[in-house]
C-alpha positions as CSV (number, residue, x, y, z in Angstrom):
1,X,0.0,0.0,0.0
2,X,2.7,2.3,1.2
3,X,5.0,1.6,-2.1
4,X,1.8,2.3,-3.9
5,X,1.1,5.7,-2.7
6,X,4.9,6.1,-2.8
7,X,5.2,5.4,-6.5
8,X,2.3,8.1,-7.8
9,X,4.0,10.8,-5.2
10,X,7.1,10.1,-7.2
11,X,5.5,9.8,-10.8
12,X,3.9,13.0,-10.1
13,X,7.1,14.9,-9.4
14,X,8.6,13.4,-12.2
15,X,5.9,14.6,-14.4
16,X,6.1,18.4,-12.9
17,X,10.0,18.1,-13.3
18,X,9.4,17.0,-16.7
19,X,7.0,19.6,-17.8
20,X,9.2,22.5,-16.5
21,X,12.1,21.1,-18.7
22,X,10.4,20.3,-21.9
23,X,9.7,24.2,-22.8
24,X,13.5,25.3,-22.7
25,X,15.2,22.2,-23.9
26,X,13.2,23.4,-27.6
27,X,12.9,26.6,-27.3
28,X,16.3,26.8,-27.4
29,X,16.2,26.2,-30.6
30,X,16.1,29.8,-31.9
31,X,19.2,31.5,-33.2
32,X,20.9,34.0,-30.6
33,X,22.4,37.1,-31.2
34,X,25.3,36.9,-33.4
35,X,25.2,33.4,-35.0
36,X,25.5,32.4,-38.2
37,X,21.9,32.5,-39.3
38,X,21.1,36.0,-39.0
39,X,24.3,36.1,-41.8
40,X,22.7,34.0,-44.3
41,X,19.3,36.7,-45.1
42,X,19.0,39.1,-48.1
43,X,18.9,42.8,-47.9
44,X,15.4,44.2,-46.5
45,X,12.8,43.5,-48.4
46,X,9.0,45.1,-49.1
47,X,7.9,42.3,-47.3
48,X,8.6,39.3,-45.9
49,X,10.5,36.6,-47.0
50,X,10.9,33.1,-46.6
51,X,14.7,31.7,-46.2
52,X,15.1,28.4,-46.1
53,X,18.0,28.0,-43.0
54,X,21.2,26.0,-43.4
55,X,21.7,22.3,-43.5
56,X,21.2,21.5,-39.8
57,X,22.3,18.3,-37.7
58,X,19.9,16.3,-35.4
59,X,16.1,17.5,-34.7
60,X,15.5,21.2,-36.2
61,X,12.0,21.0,-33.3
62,X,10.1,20.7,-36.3
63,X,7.4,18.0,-37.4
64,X,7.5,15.1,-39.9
65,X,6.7,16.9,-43.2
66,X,7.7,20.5,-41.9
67,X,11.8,22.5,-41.8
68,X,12.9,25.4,-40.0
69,X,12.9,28.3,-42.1
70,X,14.3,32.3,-40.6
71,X,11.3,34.4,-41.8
72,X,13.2,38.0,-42.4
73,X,10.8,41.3,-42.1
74,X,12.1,44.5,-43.1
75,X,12.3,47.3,-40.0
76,X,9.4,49.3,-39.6
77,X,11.3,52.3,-39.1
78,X,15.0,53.8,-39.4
79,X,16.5,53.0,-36.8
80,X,20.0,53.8,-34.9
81,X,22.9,50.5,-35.0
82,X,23.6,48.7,-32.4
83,X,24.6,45.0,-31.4
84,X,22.1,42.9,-32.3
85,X,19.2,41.6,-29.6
86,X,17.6,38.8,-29.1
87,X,13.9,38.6,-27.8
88,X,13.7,42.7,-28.0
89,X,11.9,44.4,-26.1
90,X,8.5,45.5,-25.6
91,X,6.8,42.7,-26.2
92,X,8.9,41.1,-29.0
93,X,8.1,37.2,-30.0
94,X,10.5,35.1,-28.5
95,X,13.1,34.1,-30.7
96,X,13.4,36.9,-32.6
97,X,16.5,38.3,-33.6
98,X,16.8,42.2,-34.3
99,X,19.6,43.2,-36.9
100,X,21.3,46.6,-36.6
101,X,19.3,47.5,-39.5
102,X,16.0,47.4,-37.5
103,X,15.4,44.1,-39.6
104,X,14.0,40.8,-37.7
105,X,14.4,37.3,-37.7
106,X,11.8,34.7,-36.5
107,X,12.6,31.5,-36.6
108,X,9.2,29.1,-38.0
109,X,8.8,25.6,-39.4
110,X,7.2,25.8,-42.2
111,X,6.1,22.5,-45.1
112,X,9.6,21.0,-46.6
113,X,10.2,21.6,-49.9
114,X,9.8,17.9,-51.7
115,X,12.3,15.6,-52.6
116,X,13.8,15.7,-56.3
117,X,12.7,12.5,-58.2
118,X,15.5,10.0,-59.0
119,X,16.3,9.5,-62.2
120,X,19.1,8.7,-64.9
121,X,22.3,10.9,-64.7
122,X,22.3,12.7,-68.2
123,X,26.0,13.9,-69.2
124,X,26.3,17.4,-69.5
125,X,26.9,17.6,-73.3
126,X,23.9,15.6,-73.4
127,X,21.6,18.0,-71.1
128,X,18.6,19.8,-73.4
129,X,19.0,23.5,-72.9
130,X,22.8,23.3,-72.5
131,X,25.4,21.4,-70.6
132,X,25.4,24.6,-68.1
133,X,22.1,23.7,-67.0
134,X,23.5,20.0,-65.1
135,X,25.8,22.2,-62.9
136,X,23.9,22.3,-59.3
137,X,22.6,25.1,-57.2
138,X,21.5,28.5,-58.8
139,X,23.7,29.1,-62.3
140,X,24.1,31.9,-64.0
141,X,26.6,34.0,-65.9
142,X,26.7,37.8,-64.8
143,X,29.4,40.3,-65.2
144,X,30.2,41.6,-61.4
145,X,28.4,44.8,-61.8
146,X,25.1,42.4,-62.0
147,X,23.9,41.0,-58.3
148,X,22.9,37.5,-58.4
149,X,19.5,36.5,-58.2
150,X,17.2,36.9,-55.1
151,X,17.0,33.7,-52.9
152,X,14.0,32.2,-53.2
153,X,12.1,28.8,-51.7
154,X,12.2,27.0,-54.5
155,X,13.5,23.4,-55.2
156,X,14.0,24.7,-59.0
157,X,13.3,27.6,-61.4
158,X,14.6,28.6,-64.7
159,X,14.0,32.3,-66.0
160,X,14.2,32.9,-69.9
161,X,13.4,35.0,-72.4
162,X,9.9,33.8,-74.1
163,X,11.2,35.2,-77.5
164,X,14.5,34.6,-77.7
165,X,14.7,31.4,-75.5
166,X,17.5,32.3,-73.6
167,X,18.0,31.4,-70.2
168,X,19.2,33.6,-68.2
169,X,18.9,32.4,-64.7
170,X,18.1,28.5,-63.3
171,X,17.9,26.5,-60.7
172,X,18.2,22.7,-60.8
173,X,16.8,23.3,-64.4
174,X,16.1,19.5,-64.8
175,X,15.3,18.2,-61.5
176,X,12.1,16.0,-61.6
177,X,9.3,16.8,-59.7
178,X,5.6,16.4,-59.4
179,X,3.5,19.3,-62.1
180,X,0.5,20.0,-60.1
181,X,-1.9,22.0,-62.2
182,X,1.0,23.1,-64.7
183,X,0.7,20.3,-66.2
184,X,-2.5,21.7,-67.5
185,X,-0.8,23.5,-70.1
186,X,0.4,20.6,-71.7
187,X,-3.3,19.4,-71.7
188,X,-4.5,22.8,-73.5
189,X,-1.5,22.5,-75.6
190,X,-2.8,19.3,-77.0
191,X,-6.6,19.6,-76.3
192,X,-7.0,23.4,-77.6
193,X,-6.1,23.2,-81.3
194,X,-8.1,20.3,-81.8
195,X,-11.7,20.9,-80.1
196,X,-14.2,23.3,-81.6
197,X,-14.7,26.4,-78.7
198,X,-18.2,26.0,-79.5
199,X,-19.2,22.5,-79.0
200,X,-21.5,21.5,-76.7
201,X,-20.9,18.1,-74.2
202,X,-23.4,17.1,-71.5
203,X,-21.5,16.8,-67.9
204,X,-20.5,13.2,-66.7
205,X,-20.8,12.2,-63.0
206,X,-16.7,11.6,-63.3
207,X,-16.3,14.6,-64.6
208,X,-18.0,16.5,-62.0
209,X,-16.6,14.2,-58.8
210,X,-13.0,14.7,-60.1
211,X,-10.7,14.9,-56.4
212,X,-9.4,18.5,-56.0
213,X,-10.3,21.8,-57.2
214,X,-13.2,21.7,-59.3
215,X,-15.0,24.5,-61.3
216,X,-18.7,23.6,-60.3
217,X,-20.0,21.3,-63.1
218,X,-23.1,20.0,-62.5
219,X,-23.5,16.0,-64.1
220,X,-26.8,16.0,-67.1
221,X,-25.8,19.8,-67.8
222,X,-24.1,21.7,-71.2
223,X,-21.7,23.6,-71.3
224,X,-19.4,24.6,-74.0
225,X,-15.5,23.5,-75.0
226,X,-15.1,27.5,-74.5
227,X,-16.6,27.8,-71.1
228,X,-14.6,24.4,-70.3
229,X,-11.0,25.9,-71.1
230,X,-12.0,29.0,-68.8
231,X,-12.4,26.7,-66.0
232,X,-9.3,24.9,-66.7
233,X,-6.9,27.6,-67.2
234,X,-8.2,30.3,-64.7
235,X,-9.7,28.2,-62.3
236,X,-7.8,24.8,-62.1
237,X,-10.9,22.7,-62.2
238,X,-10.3,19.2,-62.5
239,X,-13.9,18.7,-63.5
240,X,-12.5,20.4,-66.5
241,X,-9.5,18.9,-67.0
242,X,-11.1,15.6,-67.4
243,X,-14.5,16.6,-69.1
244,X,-11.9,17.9,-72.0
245,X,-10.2,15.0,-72.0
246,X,-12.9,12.8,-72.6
247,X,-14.4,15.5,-75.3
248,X,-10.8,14.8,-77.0
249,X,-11.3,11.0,-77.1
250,X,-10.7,9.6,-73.7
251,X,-8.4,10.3,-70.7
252,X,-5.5,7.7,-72.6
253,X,-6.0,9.1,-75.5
254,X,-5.3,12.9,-74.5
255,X,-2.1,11.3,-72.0
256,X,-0.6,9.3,-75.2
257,X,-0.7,12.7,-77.7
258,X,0.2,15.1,-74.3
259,X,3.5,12.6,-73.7
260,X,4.4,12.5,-77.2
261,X,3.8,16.4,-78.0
262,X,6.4,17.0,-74.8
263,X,8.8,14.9,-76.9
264,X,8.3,17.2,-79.9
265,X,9.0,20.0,-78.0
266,X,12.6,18.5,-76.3
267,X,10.9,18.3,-72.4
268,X,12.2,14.4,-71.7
269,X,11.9,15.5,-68.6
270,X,7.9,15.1,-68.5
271,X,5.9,12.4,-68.1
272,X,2.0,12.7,-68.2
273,X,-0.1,10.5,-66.5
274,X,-3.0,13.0,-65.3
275,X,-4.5,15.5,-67.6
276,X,-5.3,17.3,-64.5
277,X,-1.9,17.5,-62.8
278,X,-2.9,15.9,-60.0
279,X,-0.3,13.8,-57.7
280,X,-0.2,10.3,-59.3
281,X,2.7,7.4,-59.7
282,X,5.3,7.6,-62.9
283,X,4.0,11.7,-63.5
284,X,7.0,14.3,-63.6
285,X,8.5,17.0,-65.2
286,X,11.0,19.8,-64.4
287,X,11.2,23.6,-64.3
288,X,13.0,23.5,-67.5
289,X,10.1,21.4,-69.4
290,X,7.4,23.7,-67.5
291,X,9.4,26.5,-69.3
292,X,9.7,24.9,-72.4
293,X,6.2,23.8,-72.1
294,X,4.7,27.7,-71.3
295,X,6.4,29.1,-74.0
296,X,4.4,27.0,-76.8
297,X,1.0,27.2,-75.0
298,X,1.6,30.7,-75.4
299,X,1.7,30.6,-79.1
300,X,-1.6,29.7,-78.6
301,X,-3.9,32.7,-79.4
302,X,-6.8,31.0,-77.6
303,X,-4.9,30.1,-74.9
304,X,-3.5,33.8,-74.1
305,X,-6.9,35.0,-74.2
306,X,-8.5,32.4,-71.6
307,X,-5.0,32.7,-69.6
308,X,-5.3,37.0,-69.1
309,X,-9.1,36.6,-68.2
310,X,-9.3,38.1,-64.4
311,X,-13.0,37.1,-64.4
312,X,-15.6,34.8,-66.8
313,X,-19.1,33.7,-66.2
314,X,-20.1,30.2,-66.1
315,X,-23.2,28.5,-66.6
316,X,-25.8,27.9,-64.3
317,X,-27.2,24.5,-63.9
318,X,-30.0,22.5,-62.7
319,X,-29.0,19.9,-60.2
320,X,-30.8,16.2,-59.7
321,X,-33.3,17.6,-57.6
322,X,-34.4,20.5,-59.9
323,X,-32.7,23.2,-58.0
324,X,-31.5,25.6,-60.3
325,X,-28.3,27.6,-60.1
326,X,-27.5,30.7,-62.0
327,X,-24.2,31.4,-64.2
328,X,-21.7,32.4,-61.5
329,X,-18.1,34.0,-62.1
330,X,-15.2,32.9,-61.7
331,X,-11.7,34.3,-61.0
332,X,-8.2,33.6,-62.1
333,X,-6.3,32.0,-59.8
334,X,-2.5,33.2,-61.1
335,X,-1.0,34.6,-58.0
336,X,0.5,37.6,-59.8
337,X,-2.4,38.2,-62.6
338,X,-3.6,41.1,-61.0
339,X,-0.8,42.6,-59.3
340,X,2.1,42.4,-61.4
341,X,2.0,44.8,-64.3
342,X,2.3,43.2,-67.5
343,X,1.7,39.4,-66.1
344,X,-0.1,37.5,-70.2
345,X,-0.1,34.0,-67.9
346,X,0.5,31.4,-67.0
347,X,-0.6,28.9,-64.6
348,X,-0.6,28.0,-61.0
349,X,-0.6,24.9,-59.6
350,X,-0.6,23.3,-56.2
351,X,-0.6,19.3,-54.6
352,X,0.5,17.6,-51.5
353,X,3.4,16.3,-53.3
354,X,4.3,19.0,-55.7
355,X,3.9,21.7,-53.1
356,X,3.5,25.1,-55.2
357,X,4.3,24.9,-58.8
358,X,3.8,27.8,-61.2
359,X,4.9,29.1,-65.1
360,X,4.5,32.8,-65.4
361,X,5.0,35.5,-68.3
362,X,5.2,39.2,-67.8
363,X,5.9,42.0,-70.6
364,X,7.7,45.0,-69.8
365,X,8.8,47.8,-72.8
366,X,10.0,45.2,-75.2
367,X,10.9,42.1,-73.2
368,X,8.8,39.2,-72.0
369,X,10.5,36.8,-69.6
370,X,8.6,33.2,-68.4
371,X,9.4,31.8,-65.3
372,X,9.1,28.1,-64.2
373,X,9.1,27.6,-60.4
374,X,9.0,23.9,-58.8
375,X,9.0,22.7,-55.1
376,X,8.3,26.2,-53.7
377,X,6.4,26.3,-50.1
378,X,4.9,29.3,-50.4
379,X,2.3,30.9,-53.0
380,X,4.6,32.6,-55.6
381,X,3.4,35.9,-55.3
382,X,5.8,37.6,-53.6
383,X,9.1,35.3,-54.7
384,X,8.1,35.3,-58.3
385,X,7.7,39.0,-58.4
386,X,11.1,39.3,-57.1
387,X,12.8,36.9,-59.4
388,X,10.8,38.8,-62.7
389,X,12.3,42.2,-61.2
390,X,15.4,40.6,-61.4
391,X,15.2,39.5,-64.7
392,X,14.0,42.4,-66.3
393,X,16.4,44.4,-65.0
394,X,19.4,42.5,-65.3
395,X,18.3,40.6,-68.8
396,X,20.1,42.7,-70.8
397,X,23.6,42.6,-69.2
398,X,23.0,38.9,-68.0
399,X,25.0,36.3,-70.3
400,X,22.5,33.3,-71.4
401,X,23.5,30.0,-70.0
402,X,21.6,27.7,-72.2
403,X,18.3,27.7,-74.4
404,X,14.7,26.7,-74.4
405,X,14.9,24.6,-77.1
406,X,12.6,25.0,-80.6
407,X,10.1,22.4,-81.3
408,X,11.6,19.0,-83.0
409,X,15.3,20.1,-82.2
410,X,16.5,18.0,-79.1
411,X,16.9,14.2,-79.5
412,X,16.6,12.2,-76.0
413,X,19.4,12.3,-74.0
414,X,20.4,8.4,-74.0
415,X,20.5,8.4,-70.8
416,X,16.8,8.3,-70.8
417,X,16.5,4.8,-72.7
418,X,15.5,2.2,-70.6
419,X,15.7,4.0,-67.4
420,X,13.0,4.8,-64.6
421,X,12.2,7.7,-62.2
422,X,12.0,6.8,-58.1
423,X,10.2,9.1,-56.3
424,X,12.4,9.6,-52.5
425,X,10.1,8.7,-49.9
426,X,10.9,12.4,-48.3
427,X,8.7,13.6,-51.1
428,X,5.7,12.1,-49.5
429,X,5.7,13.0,-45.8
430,X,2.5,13.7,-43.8
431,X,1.5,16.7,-44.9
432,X,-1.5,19.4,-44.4
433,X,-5.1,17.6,-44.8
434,X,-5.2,18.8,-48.5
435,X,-5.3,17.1,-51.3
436,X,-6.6,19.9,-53.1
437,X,-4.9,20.8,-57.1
438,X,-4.4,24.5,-55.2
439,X,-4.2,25.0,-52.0
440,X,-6.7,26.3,-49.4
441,X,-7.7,30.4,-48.7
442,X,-9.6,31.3,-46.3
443,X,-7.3,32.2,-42.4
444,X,-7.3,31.3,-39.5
445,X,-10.2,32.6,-36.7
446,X,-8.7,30.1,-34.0
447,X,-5.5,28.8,-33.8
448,X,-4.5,25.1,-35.2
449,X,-8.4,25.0,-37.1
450,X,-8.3,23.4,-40.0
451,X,-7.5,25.3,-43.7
452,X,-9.8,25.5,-46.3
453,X,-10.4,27.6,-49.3
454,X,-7.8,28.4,-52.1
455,X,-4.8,30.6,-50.3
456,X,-1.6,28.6,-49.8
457,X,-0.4,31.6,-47.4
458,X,-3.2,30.8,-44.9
459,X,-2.3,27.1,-45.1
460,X,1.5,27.6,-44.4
461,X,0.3,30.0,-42.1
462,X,-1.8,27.2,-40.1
463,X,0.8,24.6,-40.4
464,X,3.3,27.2,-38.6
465,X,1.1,27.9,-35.6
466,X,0.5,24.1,-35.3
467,X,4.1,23.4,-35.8
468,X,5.5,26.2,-33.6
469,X,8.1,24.7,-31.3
470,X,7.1,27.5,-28.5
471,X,3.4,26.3,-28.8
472,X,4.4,22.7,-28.7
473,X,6.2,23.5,-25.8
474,X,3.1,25.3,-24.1
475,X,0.8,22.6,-24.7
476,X,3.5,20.0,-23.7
477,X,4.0,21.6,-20.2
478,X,0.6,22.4,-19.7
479,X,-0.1,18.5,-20.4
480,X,2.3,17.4,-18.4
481,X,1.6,19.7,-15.6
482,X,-2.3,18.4,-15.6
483,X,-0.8,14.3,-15.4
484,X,1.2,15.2,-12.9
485,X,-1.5,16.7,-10.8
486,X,-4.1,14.0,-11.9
487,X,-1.8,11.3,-10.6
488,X,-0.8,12.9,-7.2
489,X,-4.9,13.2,-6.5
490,X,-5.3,9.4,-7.6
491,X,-2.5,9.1,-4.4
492,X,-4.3,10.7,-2.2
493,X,-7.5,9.2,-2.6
494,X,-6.3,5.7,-2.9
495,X,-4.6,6.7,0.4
496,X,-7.9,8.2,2.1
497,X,-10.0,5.0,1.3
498,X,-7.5,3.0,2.6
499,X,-8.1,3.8,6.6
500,X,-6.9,0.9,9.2
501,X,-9.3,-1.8,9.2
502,X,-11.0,-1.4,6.3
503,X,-11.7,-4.7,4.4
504,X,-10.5,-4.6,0.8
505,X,-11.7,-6.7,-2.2
């Protein structure tokens, strides 16, 4: 009896001891004053930005699926030097490190970039584009009056000139990756020219019950090829996506001609298996392809004009119960459509697997630059903007390190013969409850509720707060505070019922 009561005293303090030392032992993690994080961030920005921190040993405090990142916000006012400071004052976060600039640094976990496919090793004088393009990390070729490119938290990227096809700027060019939704513009690429804007098809239950993003087709209804590409290039639907396919002849029919028109164009690096993008086994393709990719679709007349809508209507519909909706708009979901000046496209795209994927193409005086982005773990807004500023300013004193190629002018590397494409189990981590072709938009009203909608910000956002090493360590010492108590008043009432004499069954 006595060793009983004994053992839950001493559990008890254990679990108080405990509780007080699992809050320190992570938040601990955060960089102090003058290490070699704060180092590592860009110049201020407009806003923040994303930087993906160092190559770390052991636990980063983070969860499966998520990586530390140092979030860097620009100061909010001049402000005089001094030493740097760590948790500042009046009411700073802690963990935040204050630059003599006024900048901060908060340390955050954010989603992990995925994985890069494996796949054959392709020489260099055999890489499409330019055996500059199989050198690793960001390439370029800039006199030293030109600043590199702005970091940004992508996987891969490749910036070009859309006339010309020079590249002047990449990343990882040919790493393989999972599309998302830009692998929609290989489906217009193929579907477009060949179906009449005007025909009419009748909705199919698989159609309308396609997983993901959907437009809001309604199965027994008509709607037009026309009104079918709006909601595939502004909107993502995979309702879409596959209701075009099977106008075309049939989802195998529309993946045979999309994999063999990618060979036309040189992009080995893609294989379709989706017409909608969405996450599935053997699909791939790489920044450079997307690039290659964007820049045909864009030769497209049709496709420019459905890819610069910012708004369409699209039809109403009567459901299986006779409820009748009206046409309703809908809204292009590029993330830079409406506040970059001189954005003609592309496409966004968004899975579990793929994270955020995106091909965009801006005009400015006489230039247009496209930009493939792969792996990124934020919406491309803000990084894309950045990396399109680059360009255009630097594009005409940058020297090109390789080529989009022209259509019917690169042969297979022979690498590719024969060979298959792994995808790393790190590229398929427990991630946000999303499957979603973009990701969710709506914020957050109580901390760790569930994302939904179509903004990737609120998502990462969500993922943060429920990934937080501080708020872990909260809830962790709050929990073990309440076993330790519950425990020492199991004691004591074992111990009061207990009393000499009593007879015990």
């Amino acid at each position: 009896m006595r060793i009983s009561t004994n053992l839950g005293y001493a559990v008890g303090i254990v679990g108080v001891v405990l509780a007080c030392a699992v809050g320190p032992a992570v938040a601990a993690d955060a960089p102090a004053a003058g290490s070699a994080y704060p180092a590592v961030t860009t110049p201020a920005p407009s806003r923040p930005v994303v930087v993906s921190s160092p190559p770390r040993t052991g636990s980063d405090g983070c969860g499966p699926g998520m990586t530390a990142t140092f979030v860097t916000s620009p100061a909010p006012k001049p402000v005089l030097k001094s030493a740097p400071t760590t948790n500042a004052k009046r009411g700073s976060e802690p963990g935040v490190t204050t630059l003599p600039d006024g900048r901060t640094i908060r340390r955050s976990c954010v989603l992990a970039p995925p994985a890069p496919m494996l796949g054959p090793v392709i020489a260099p004088e055999h890489v499409v584009g330019g055996p500059a393009l199989a050198r690793p990390g960001v390439v370029t070729d800039l006199p030293t009056s030109v600043p590199e490119p702005p970091i940004m938290p992508h996987v891969s990227y490749v910036v070009a000139d859309l006339q010309t096809g020079e590249i002047i700027a990449a990343k990882q060019a040919h790493a393989l990756l999972y599309p998302a939704s830009t692998l929609k513009t290989l489906t217009a690429l193929v579907a477009l020219p060949a179906l009449d804007p005007k025909r009419v098809i009748i909705a199919d239950p698989a159609d309308v019950n396609a997983e993901g993003t959907r437009v809001g087709m309604v199965a027994g209804n008509k709607y037009t090829i026309d009104d079918l590409f709006n909601g595939l290039i502004m909107v993502s639907g995979n309702d879409t996506a596959y209701a075009i396919a099977r106008a075309y002849g049939g989802r195998d029919r529309i993946i045979a001609d999309m994999n063999a028109a990618a060979g036309q164009l040189g992009a080995w690096d893609t294989h379709a298996v989706d017409p909608s993008g969405l996450d599935a086994d053997g699909q791939y393709t790489s920044a450079y392809d997307l690039a290659l990719i964007g820049r045909a679709v864009m030769q497209l007349p049709d496709f420019r004009r459905h890819a610069v809508l910012l708004q369409a209507q699209f039809p109403g519909a009567v459901d299986a119960t006779g409820k009748t909706t009206g046409p309703f708009a809908i809204a292009n979901h590029n993330p830079i459509i409406d506040s970059y000046p001189g954005t003609i496209g592309i496409k966004s795209g968004y899975t579990t697997l793929a994270r955020n994927t995106f091909i965009g193409a801006a005009t400015r005086d006489d230039r247009t630059l496209i930009v493939a982005v792969m792996g990124s773990v934020e919406r491309q807004a803000p990084s894309v903007e950045a990396l399109l500023n680059w360009g255009f300013s630097y594009a005409a004193q940058a020297r090109p390190i390789g080529r989009l190629v022209e259509p019917g002018t690169a042969a297979q590397p022979p690498e590719w013969r024969g060979a298959t494409v792994t995808a790393l189990p790190s590229s398929a981590l427990p991630l946000p409850p999303s499957e979603a072709d973009e990701p969710p938009t709506s914020g957050l009203s109580v901390a760790l509720a569930a994302p939904t909608g179509h903004d990737g910000n609120a998502m990462l956002d969500w993922w943060q707060t429920a990934s937080d090493p501080a708020r872990w360590t909260l809830a962790g010492g709050a929990g073990g505070i309440l076993v330790a108590f519950l425990l020492l008043a199991v004691a004591l009432s074992r111990r009061r019922g207990r009393q000499p004499g009593a007879h015990q069954r």
